[in-house]
Structures are given as C-alpha cells and as structure tokens.
N, C-alpha and C positions, 0 to 999 in steps of 0.2 A: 372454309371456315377454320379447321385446326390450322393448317395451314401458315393463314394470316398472324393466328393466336401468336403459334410459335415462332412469328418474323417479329410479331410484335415485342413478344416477351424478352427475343433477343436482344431487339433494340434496346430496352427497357437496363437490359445488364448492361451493354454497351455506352449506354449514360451514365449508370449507376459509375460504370469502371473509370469513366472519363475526370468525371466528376471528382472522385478518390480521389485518383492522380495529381488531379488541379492541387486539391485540401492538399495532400503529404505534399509536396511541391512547397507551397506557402508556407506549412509547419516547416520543412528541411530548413526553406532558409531565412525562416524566424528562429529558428533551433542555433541554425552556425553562427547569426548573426550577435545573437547574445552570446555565444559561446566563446565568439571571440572578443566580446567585449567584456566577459569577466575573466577570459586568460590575461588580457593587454593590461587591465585595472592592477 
C-alpha cells in the first residue's frame, strides 16, 4: 500500500514536471516571438 502511494505520488510530480516544461516551452516562444517583433518594428 505505501508502496503504491509513493509510485503514485511520484508519478503525479512526474506529470505535474512534464506539464510545466510543455507551459514554459509555449511561453519561451510566445515570449521571443513577440520579442522580436517589437525589436524588428
């Protein structure tokens, strides 16, 4: 039973972390992208 818990819980950060990565990923290059559209402007 803990066991389980603690594979589960891990997994649980494991999505949480993936997850993140996806979000900051999407902001990065929503971030450069306008970045360089208002150096180029």
């Amino acid at each position: 039973m803990k066991i389980s818990y603690q594979y589960r819980l891990f997994d649980t950060a494991n999505l949480v972390i993936f997850m993140m990565r996806n979000i900051l990923s999407i902001v990065y290059k929503m971030m450069s992208e306008w970045l360089t559209r208002c150096l180029s402007s």
